[in-house]
C-alpha positions in Angstrom: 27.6 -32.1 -39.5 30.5 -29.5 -38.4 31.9 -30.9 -35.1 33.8 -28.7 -32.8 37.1 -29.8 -34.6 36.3 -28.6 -37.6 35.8 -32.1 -39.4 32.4 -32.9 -41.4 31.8 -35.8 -39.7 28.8 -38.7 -39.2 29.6 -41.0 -36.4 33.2 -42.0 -36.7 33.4 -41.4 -40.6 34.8 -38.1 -42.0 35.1 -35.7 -45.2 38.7 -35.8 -46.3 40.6 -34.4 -48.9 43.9 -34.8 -49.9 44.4 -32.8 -52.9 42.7 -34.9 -55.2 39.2 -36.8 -54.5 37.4 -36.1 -51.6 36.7 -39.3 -50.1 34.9 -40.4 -47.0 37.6 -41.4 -44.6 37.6 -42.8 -40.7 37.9 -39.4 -38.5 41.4 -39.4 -36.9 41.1 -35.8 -34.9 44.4 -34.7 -36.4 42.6 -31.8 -38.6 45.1 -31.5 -41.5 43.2 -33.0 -44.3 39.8 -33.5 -42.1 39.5 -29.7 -41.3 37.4 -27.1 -42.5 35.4 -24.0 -42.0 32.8 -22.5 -42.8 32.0 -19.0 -44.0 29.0 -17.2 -43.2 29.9 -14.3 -45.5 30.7 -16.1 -48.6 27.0 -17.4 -50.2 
């Protein structure tokens, strides 16, 4: 799910990407790495 912050998020773990893998990663609420947005105009 997309919290309000921006992370993809279940409970306390987190989508994060670094510039490599994307891993599943505890959610620090710093954004950075654990942001991201979604695009209703791109399908």
């Amino acid at each position: 799910m997309l919290s309000k912050d921006g992370e993809i998020r279940r409970d306390e773990s987190c989508i994060d990407y670094a510039g490599k893998d994307v891993i599943i990663f505890p959610c620090h609420s710093q954004k950075g790495n654990q942001e991201w947005r979604y695009d209703h105009n791109v399908c």
